[in-house]
N, C-alpha and C positions, 0 to 999 in steps of 0.2 A: 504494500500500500504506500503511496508519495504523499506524502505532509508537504501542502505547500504554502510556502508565506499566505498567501491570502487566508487558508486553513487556519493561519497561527492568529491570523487578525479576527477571524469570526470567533474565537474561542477567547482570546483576550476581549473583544467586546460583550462576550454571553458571562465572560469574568467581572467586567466591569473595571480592568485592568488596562493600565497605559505601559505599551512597551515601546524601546527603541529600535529603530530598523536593526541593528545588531541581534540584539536580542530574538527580534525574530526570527531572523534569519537560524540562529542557536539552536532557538526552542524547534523550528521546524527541522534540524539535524538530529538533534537529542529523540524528538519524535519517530522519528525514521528508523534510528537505532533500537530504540524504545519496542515499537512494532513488528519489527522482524526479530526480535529476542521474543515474543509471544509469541507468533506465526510460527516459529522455530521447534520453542520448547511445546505449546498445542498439541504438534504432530507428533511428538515423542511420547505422549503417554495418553493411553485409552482411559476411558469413562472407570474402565475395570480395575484397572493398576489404579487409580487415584483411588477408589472405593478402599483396595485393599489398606493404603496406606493410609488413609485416614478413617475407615471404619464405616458402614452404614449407618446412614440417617434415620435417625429416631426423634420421635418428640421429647423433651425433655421435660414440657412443661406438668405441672401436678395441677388439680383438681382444687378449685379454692374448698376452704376447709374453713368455719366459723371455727376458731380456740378456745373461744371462753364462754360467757354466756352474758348474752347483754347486759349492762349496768354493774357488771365484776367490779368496772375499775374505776366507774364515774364519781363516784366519792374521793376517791385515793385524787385524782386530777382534777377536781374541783379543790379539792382542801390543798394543792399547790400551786393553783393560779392565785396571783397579785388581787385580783376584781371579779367578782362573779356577782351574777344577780340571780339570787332562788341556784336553780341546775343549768345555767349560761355562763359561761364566760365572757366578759364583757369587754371590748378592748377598745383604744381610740380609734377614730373615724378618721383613714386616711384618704380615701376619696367624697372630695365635691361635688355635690348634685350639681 
C-alpha cells in the first residue's frame, strides 16, 4: 500500500494536527514502512497459530450479583457524611439553574 503526502494531510486534518512539509513527507515514509511490516508479518501466521498462542476466546464477564441486602450499610454512610437531612445526604449546589 503507498502513503502519500496528500494521505498524511487528510489524517493530520481528521487529527486536527498542523505539520511541516518535512514532517510529512516522514510520517508518509515511517507509514510505508509501518504497512509493509503488517502486510509482512499478517501473512506469516494463520487465525490458528494466533489462537494457539494466545488461547480461545471466552467471556470473562460474571453475572451481577446483589452482596448485601438493601439498607446493610445506609446507616454506617449516613452517620459518616458531614450533612445529611433525615436518610439524604445533603451537599452544596454546584450547578446554576
Amino acid at each position: 500500500m503507498d502513503i502519500t503526502k496528500a494521505d498524511i494531510e487528510s489524517l493530520a486534518a481528521l487529527s486536527r494536527i498542523e505539520l511541516t512539509e518535512e514532517e510529512k513527507v516522514q510520517f508518509a515514509e515511517e507509514a510505508k514502512v509501518i504497512l509493509s511490516y503488517i502486510a509482512d508479518i499478517s501473512g506469516k501466521i494463520s487465525p490458528a497459530q494466533a489462537e494457539s498462542r494466545t488461547g480461545a476466546l471466552k467471556n470473562v464477564m460474571r453475572a451481577d450479583e446483589v452482596s448485601n441486602t438493601p439498607g446493610e450499610q445506609t446507616q454506617t454512610l449516613l452517620d459518616e457524611a458531614p450533612h445529611r437531612e433525615g436518610d439524604y445526604l445533603t451537599v452544596k449546589k454546584i450547578i446554576a439553574e
